[in-house]
BANURO-358132 format. One line per 3 residues: number of its first residue (from 0); their letters; for each residue z, y, x negated of N, C-alpha, C, O, CB. Coordinates in pm, 1 decimal. Each point is the difference from the previous one (the first is absolute). Glycine has a CB too. Layout:
NUM> A> Z/Y/X/Z/Y/X/Z/Y/X/Z/Y/X/Z/Y/X  ...
END
This chain:
0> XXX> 678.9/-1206.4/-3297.6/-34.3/90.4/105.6/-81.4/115.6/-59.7/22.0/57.3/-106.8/186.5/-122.1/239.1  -314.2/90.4/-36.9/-85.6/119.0/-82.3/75.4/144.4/59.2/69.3/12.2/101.0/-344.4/-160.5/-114.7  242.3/233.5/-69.0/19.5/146.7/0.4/-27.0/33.0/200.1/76.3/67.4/69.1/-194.6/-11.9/-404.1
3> XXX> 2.1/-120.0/380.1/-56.2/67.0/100.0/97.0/-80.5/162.4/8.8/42.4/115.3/-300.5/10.0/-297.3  334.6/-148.3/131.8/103.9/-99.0/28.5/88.6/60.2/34.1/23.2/49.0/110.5/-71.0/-192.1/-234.4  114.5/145.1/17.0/159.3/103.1/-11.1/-34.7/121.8/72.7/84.6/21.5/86.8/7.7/-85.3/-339.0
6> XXX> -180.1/146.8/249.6/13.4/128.0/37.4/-17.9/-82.8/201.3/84.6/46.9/76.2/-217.7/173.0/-372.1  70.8/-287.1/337.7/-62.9/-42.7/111.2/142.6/-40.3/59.8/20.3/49.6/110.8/-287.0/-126.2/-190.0  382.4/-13.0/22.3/141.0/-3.3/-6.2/91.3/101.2/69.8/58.9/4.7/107.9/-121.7/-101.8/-303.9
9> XXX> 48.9/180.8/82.7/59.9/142.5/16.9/26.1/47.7/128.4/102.5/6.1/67.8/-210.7/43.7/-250.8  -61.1/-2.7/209.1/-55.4/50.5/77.5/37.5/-64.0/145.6/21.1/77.8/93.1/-182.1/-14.3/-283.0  166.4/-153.2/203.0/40.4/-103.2/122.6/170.3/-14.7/54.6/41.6/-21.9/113.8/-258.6/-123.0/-227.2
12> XXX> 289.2/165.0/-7.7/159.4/18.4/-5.2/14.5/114.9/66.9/55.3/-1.7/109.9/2.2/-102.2/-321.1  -128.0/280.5/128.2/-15.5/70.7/23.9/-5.0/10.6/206.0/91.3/28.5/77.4/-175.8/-22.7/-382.3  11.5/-24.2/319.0/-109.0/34.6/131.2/55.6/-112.5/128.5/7.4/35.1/117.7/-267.0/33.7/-301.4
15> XXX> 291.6/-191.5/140.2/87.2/-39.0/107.5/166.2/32.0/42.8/85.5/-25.8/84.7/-262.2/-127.9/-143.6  162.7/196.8/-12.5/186.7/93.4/55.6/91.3/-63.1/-126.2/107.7/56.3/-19.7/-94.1/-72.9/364.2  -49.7/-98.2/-432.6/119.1/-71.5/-38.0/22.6/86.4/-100.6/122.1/6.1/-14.2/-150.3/-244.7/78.2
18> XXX> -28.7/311.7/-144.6/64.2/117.2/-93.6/83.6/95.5/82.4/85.7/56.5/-68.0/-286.4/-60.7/-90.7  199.5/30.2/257.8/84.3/112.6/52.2/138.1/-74.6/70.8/109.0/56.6/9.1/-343.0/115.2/38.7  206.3/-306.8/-1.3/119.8/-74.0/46.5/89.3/-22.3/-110.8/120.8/23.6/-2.1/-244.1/-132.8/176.3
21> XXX> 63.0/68.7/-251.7/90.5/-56.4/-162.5/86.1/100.9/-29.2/119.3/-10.3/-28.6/-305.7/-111.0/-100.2  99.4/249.5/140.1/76.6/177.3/-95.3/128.5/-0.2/95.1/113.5/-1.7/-47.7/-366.2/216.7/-20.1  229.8/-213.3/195.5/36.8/41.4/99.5/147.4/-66.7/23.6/98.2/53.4/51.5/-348.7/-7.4/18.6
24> XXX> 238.7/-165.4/-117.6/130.5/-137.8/17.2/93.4/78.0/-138.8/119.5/28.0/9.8/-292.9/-341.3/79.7  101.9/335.2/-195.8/41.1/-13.9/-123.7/63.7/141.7/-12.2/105.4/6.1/-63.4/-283.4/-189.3/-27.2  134.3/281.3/135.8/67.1/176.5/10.8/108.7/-45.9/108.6/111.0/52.7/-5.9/-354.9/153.9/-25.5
27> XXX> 221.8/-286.1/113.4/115.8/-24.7/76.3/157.2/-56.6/-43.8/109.4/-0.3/56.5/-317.2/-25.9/69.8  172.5/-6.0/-216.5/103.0/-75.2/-63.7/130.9/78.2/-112.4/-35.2/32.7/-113.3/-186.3/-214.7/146.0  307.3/195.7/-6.2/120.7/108.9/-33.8/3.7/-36.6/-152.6/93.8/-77.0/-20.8/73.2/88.7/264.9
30> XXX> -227.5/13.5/-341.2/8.3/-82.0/-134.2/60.2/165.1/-78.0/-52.4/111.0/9.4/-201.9/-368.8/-2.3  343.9/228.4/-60.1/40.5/103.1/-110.4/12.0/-38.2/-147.8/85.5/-82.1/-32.9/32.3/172.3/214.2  -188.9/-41.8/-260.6/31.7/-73.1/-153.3/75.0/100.3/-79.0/34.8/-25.7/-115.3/-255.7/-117.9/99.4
33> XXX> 237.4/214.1/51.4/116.6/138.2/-69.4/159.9/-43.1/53.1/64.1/57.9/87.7/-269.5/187.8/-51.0  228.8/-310.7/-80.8/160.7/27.1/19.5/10.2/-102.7/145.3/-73.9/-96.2/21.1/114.7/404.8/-136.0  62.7/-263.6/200.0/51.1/-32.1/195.5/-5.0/-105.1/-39.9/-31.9/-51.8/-106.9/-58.6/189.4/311.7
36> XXX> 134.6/-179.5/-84.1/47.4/-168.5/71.5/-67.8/-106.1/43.5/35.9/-104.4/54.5/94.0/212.4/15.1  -303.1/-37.2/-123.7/-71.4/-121.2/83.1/-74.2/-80.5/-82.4/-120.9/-10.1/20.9/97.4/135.6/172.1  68.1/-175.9/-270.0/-12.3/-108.1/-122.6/-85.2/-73.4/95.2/-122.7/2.8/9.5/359.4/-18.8/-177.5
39> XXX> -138.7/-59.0/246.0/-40.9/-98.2/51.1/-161.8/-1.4/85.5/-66.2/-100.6/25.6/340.8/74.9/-36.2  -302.3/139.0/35.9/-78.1/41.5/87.0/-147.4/-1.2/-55.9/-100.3/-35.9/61.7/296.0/161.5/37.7  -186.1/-66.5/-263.4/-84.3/25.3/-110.5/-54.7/-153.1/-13.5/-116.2/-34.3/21.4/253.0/256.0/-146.5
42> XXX> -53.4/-288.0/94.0/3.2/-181.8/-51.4/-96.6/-61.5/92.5/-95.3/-68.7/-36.7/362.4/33.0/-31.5  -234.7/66.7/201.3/-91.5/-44.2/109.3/-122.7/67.8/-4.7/-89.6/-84.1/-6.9/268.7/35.1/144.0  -228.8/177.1/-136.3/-65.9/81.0/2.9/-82.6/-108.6/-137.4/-109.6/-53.7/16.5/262.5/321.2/116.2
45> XXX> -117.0/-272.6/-188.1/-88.4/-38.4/-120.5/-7.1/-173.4/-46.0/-36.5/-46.8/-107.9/108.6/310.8/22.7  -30.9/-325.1/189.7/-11.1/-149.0/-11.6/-84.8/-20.3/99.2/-93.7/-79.2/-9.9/305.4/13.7/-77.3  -190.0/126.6/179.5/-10.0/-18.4/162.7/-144.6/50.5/36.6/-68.0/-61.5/82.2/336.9/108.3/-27.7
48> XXX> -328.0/101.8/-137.3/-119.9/70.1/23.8/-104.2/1.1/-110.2/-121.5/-18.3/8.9/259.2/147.8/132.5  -65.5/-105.0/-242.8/-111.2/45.3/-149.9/11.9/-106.7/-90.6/-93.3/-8.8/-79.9/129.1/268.0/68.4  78.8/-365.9/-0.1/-77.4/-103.1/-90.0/-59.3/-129.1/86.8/-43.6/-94.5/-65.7/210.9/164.7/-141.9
51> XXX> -170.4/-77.8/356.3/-103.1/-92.8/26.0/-177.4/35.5/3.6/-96.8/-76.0/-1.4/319.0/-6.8/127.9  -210.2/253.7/-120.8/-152.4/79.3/11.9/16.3/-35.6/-155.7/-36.2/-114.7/-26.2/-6.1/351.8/248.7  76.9/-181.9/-302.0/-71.3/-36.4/-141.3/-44.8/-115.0/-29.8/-103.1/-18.5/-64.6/220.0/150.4/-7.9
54> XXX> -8.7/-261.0/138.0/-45.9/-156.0/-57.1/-131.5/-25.4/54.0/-83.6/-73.6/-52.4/317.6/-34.1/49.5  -255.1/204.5/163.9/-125.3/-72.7/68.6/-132.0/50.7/-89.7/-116.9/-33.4/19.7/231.4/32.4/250.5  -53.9/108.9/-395.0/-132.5/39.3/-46.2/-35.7/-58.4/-165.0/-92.4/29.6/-75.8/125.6/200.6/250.3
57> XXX> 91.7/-332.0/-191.9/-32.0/-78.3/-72.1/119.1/39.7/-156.4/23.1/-58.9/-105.5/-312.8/32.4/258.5  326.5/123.9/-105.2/135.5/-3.1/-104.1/133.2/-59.4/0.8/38.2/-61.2/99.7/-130.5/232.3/-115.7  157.1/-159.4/-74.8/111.0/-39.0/-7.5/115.6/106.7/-15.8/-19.8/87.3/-84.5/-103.4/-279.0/9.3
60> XXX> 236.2/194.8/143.3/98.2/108.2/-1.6/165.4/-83.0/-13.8/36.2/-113.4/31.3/-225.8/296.3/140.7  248.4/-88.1/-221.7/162.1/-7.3/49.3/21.2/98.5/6.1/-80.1/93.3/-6.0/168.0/-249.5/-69.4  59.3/161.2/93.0/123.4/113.7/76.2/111.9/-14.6/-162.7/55.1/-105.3/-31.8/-56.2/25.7/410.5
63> XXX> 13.0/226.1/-468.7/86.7/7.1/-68.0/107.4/74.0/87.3/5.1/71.4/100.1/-154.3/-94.6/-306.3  238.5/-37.5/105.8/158.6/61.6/63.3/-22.1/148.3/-88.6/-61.2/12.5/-106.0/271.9/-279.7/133.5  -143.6/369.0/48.3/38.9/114.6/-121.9/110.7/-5.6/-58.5/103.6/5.7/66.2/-209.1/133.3/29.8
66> XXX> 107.6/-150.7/-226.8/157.2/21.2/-43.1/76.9/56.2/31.6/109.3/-45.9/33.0/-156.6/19.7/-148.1  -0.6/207.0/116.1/69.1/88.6/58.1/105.0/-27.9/109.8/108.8/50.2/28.5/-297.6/51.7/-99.3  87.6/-235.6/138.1/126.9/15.9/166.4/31.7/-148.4/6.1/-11.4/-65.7/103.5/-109.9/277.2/94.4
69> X> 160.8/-259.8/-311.8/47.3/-143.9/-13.1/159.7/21.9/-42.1/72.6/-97.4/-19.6/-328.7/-17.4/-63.0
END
């Protein structure tokens, strides 16, 4: 993909609403990573939203456990 590509991309995510729908779903979402009860919530938050957007951009991700709260 060229430089003028990607930016043409962007720009189109940008300007048809789907950057502001995405933010919009994703601020919605009760995720706490300090401490509380919503483990479960985080897990989803991040299976469910941010590692299928990363895979679609061609990476690879997982989910570590923290020791701390094992």
């Amino acid at each position: 993909m060229s430089r003028q590509d990607a930016v043409a991309r962007a720009t189109d995510y940008f300007e048809s609403g789907a950057f502001r729908a995405d933010l919009a779903r994703r601020v919605a979402i009760p995720t706490e990573s300090q401490g509380g009860d919503r483990i479960d919530v985080l897990n989803a938050y991040l299976s469910d939203e941010i590692i299928p957007a990363i895979e679609r951009l061609g990476f690879r991700s997982r989910v570590l456990d923290n020791p701390a709260r094992s």
